[in-house]
C-alpha positions in Angstrom: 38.1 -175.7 58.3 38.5 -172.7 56.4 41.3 -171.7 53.6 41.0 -167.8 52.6 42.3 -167.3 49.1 45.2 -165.2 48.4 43.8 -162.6 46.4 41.2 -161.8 49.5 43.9 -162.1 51.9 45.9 -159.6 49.7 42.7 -157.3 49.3 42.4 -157.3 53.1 46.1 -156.7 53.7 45.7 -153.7 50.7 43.1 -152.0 52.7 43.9 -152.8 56.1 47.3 -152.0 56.1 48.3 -150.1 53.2 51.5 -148.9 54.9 53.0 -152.8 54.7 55.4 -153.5 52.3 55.1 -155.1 49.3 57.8 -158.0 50.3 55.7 -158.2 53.6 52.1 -158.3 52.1 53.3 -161.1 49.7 54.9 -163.4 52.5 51.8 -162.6 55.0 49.4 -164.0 51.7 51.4 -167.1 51.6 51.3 -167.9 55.2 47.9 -167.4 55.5 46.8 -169.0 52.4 48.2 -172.5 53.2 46.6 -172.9 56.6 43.2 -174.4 57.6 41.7 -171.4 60.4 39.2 -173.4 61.6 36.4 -171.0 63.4 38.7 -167.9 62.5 37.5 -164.9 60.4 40.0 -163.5 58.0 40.7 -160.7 60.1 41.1 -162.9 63.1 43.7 -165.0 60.9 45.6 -162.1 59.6 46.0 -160.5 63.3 47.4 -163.8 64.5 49.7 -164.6 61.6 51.1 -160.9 62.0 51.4 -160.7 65.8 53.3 -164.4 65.7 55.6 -163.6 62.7 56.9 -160.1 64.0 57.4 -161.6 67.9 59.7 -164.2 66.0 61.2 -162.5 63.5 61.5 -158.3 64.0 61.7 -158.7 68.2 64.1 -159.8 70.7 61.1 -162.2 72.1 63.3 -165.8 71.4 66.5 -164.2 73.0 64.7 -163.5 75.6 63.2 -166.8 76.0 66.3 -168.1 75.9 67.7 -166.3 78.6 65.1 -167.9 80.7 62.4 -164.8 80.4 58.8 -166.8 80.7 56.8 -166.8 77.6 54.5 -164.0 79.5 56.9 -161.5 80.0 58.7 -162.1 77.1 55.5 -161.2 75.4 55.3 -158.2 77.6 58.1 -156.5 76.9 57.9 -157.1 72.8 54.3 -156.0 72.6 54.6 -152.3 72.0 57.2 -153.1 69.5 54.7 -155.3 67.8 52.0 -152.8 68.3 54.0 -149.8 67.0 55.0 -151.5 64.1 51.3 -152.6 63.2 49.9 -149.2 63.7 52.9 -148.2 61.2 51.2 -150.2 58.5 47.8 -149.2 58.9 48.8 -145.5 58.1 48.5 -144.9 53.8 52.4 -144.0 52.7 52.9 -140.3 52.4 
């Protein structure tokens, strides 16, 4: 099992993404830092822990669920939401 440490998690975020808020970066670290990514690389571990906590939290991707959408097509239609947001962050602030 591997455990990243913040401060290379944060130094990956910094250069990766240097568009992501500060409030974003931090809570990112945290989530990261206290799982065990067994066989994942730290790129591999931030691109998951993104891509599951903006589905959740900045999509529509539980209502639809809820309204009986399956998980595939709910994924779908949230994706280039995800994706746009993502690409947002990777771009330095002006």
């Amino acid at each position: 099992m591997t455990r990243f440490k913040p401060k290379t998690i944060e130094k990956h975020f910094r250069y990766q993404h240097p568009g992501c808020p500060d409030f974003a970066v931090a809570f990112f670290v945290a989530e990261i830092a206290k799982k065990d990514w067994k066989g994942a690389s730290l790129g591999m571990a931030v691109g998951i822990t993104m891509q599951n906590v903006l589905r959740h939290t900045m999509t529509e991707y539980d209502q639809l669920l809820l309204e009986g959408v399956n998980r595939a097509e709910a994924r779908r239609r949230v994706q280039p939401k995800i994706n746009a947001m993502i690409a947002g962050w990777k771009k330095r602030p002006v």
